[in-house]
C-alpha positions in Angstrom: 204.6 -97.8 143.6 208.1 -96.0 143.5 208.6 -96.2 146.7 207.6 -99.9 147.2 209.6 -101.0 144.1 213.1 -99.4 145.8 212.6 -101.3 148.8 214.0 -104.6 147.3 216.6 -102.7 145.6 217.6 -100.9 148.8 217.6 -103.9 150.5 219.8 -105.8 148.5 222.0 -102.2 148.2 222.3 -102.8 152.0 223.0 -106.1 152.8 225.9 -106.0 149.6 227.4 -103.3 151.3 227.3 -105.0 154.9 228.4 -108.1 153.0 231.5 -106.1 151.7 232.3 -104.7 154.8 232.3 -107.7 156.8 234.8 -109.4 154.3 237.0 -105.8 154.7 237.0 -106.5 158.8 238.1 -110.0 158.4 241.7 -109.3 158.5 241.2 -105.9 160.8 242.1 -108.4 163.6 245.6 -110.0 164.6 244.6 -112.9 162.1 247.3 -116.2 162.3 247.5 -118.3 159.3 249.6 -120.8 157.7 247.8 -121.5 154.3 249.2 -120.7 151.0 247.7 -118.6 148.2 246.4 -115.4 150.2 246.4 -112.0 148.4 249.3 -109.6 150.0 249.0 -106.8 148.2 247.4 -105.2 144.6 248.4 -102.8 142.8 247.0 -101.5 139.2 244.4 -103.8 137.8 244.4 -107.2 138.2 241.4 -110.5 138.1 240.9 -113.8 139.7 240.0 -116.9 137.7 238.3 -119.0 140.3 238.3 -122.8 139.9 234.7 -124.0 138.1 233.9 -120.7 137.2 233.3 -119.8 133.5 234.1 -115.2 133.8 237.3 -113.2 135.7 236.3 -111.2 138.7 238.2 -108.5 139.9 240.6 -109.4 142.9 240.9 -108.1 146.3 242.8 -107.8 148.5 240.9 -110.2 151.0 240.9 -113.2 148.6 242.8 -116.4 149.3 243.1 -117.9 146.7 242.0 -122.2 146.2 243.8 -125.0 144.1 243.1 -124.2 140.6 242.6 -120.4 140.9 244.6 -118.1 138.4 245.2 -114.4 138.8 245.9 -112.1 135.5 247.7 -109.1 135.7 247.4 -105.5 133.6 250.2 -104.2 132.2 250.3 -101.9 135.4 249.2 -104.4 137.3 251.5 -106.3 140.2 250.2 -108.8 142.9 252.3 -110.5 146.1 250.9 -113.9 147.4 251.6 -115.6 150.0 253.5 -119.0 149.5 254.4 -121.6 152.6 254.8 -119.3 155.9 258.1 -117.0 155.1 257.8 -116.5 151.3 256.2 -114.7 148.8 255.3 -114.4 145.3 254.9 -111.7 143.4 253.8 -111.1 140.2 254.6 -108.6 137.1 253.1 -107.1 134.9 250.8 -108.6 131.9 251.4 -111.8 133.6 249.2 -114.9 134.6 250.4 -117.4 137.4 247.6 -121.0 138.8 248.5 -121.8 142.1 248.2 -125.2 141.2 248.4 -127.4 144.7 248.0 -124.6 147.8 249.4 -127.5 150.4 252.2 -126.9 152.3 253.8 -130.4 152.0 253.3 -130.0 148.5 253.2 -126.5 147.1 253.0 -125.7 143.3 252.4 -122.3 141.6 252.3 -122.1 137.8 253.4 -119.4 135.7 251.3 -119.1 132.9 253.3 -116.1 131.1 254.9 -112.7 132.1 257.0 -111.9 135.3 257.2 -113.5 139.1 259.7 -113.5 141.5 259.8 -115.7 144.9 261.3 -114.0 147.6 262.1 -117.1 150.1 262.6 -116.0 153.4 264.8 -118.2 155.8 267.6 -119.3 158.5 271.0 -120.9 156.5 270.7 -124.6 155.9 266.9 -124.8 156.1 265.3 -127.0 153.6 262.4 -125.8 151.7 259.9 -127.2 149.3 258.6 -124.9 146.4 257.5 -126.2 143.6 257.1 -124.3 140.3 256.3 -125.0 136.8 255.9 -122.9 133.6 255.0 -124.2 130.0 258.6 -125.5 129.3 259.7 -127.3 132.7 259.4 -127.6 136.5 261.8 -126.7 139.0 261.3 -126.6 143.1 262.9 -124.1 145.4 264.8 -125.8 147.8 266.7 -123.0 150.1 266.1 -119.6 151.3 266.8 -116.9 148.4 265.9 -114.9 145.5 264.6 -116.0 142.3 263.4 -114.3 139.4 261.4 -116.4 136.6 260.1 -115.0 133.0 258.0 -116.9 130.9 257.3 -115.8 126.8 254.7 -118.1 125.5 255.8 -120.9 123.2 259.3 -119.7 123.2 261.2 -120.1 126.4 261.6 -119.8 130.4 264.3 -117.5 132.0 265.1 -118.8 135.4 267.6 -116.4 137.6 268.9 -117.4 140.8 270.3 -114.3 142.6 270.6 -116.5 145.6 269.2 -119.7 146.9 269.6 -123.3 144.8 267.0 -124.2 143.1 266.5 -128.2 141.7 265.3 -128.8 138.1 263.0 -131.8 138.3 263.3 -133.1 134.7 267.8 -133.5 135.1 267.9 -133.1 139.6 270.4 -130.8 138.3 271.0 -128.5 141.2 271.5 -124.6 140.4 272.8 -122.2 142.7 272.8 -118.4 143.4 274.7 -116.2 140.6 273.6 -118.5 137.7 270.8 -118.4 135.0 269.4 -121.3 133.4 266.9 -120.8 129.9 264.4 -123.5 128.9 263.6 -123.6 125.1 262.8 -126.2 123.0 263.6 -129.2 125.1 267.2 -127.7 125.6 268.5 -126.4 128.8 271.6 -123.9 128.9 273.0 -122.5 132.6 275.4 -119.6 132.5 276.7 -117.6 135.2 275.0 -113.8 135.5 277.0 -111.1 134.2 277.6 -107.7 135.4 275.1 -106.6 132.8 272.4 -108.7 133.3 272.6 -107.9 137.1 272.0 -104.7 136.3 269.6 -104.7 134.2 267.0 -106.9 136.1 267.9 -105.0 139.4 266.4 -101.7 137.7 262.9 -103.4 136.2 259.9 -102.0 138.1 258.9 -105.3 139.6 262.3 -105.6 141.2 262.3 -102.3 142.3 258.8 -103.3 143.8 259.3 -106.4 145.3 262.2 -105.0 147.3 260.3 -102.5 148.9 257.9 -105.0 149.7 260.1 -107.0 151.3 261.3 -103.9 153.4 257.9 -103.3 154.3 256.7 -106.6 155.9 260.3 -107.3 157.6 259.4 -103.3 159.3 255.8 -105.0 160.0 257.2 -108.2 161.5 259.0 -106.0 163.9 257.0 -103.7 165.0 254.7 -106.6 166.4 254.2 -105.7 169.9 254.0 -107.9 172.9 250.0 -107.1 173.2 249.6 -107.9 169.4 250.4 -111.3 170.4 249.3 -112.0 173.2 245.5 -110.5 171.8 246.0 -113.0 168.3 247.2 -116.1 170.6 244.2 -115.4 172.8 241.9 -117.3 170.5 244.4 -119.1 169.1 243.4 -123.3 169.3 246.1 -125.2 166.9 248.9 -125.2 169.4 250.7 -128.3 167.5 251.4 -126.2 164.3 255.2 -127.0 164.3 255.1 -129.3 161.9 256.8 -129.0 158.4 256.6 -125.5 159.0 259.0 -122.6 160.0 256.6 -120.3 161.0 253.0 -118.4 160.7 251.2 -115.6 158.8 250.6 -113.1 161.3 248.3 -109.9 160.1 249.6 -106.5 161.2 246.5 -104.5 160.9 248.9 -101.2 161.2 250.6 -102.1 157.7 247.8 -103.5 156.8 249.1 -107.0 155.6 250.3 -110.5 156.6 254.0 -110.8 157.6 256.1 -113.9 159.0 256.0 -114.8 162.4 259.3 -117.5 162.5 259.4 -120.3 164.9 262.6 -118.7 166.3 265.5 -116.0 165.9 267.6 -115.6 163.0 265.5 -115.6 159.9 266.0 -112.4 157.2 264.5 -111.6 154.0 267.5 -112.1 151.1 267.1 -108.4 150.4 269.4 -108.1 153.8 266.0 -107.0 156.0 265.7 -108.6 159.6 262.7 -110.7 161.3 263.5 -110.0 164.9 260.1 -110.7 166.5 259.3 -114.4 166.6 257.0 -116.8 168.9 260.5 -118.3 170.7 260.8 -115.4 172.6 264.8 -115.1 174.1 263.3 -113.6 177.0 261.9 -117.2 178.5 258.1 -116.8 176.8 256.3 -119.0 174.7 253.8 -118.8 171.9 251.1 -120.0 171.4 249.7 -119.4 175.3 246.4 -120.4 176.0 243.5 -118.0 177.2 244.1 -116.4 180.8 247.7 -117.5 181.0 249.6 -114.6 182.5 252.1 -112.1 180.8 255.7 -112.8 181.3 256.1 -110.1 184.4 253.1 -111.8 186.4 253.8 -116.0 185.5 255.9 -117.4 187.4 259.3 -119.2 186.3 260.5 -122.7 186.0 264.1 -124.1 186.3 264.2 -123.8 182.7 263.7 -120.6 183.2 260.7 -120.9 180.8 257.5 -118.9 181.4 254.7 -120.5 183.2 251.4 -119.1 183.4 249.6 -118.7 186.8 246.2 -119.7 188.2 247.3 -123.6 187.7 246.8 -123.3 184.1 249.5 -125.5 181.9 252.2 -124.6 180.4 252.0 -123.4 176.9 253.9 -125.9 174.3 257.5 -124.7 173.8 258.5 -124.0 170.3 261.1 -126.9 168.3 264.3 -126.3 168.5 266.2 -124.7 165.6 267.3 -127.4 163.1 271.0 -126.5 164.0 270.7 -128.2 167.2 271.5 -132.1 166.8 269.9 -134.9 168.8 272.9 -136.9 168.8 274.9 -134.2 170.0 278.3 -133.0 168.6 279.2 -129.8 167.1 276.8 -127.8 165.1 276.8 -124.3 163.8 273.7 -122.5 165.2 272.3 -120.2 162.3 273.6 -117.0 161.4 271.7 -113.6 163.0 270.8 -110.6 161.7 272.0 -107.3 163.0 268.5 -105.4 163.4 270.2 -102.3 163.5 272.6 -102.5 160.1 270.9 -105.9 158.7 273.9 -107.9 157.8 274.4 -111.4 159.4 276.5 -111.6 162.7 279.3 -114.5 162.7 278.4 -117.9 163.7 279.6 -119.3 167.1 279.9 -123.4 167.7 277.6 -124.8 170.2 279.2 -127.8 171.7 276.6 -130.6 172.8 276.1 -132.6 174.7 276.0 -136.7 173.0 272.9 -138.5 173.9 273.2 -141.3 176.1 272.7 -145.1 174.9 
């Protein structure tokens, strides 16, 4: 009778574990994604509320999180999610944040109480579309930067801009890097950062943290290797994902996390990092390519001096150009580079176009 009643149990033991498993090997793989609200990184204790459910659950680090999930944070605790392709959030201690809409034409995250900061990764002049909201007013992210929000329950919102412009949705009042606006009571006062207060949010644990995250996935987005793409875009069926987007979450399953994959060069992390690999490769190759297209030393190469891939296959889609470029022609500044080797961005250089005939 023993030994028949542990059979059930075993079972169940056994598939759970499988279960488990198979949800660990799901982002093994060279994984590309460009969905909001997936779990970067945990550390310390941390739950998910998920939408329609009544209890927290401890989170993992293979959730992805739906509309109307919340995640609550110890006071050890600290979590990074993954915004719109190229930015991140992550979250303090004793904190709660909703990711309220997880679309990227709309995105909204809601901080509940405690700590977040966005890290917004980007190329000069790009427009982004954030949207965030505590218990005293809603603001959206508009440019590439660093932002740093505290919410105390039923007494105010702190809002710093280290860098970036942010847009406060009740007044369109446009705030800009260096400043700190505080919501209380249905007042709003802006003041510019002092040496003080510089320093003393710089040296916080979750700034010290999010720093060295950032470090960390600007290292994993370059140490993406040729075969690493080639192997992810092997399987790889949306080849229109240009739109409204700058870029993809590609999984490096040597650092074990997602990191951007931009559209094209010039994009760093406002911590001064670099994202030198990108799917525009200088070189003349294109990302996505379809299945059994060739590597770039065995295709053969157009006028363009593009890439093709051989055995009569087409050619893969090219990548949009960078938003610097203008379609009426005229003179536009192409975006500022990043040095890989130092981090800081190169000078600009005029590109003179060509104007579109009538």
């Amino acid at each position: 009778m023993r030994r028949t009643s542990s059979l059930p149990i075993f079972s169940i033991a056994f598939i759970l574990c499988c279960s488990i498993v198979t949800l660990a090997q799901n982002r093994e793989k060279f994984v590309i994604s460009a969905k909001a609200g997936g779990i970067n990184a945990i550390t310390g204790e941390a739950r998910v509320h998920s939408r329609g459910e009544s209890d927290w659950q401890q989170l993992m680090i293979t959730d992805d999180l739906n509309a109307g999930d919340s995640v609550r944070t110890a006071y050890d605790g600290r979590v990074e999610i993954l915004l719109n392709p190229g930015s991140y959030l992550r979250v303090g201690g004793d904190s709660e944040v909703e990711l309220s809409n997880n679309t990227l034409s709309n995105l909204e995250v809601r901080l509940v109480r405690g700590t977040a900061i966005v890290e917004a990764t980007g190329a000069d002049g790009l427009e982004l579309n954030i949207n965030i909201s505590t218990p005293h007013t809603k603001l959206a992210i508009v440019r590439q930067g660093l932002y740093r929000l505290n919410v105390v329950p039923g007494d105010a919102t702190e809002l710093i801009v280290r860098k970036g412009r942010v847009i406060l949705s009740d007044s369109h009042t446009k705030v800009k890097g260096g400043n700190k606006v505080v919501f209380s009571a249905g007042n709003i006062s802006v003041a510019k950062l002092t040496k003080e207060e510089k320093k003393a949010k710089e040296g916080e644990e979750v700034d010290v943290w999010s720093k060295q995250r950032a470090e960390t996935l600007a290292k994993a987005n370059r140490r993406i290797s040729e075969r690493m793409l080639t192997s992810a875009f092997a399987t790889f069926r949306d080849f229109d994902p240009f739109a409204n987007r700058l870029g993809l979450w590609f999984f490096n399953p040597r650092a074990g996390c997602y990191t951007f994959l931009p559209f094209y060069y010039g994009f760093g992390s406002p911590y001064g990092s670099s994202y030198t690999t990108s799917i525009y490769n200088p070189a003349g190759t294109y990302y996505p390519r379809p299945s059994g297209t060739s590597n770039p030393s065995t295709g053969s190469t157009g006028s363009t001096g593009h890439t093709y891939p051989s055995g009569g296959t087409a050619a893969p889609r090219p990548a949009p150009a960078p938003p610097s470029i203008a379609p009426s022609g005229g003179y536009r500044r192409e975006p500022r580079m990043i040095d890989p080797d130092t981090g800081n961005r190169m000078p600009r250089k005029n590109l003179e176009l060509p104007s579109r005939p009538n």
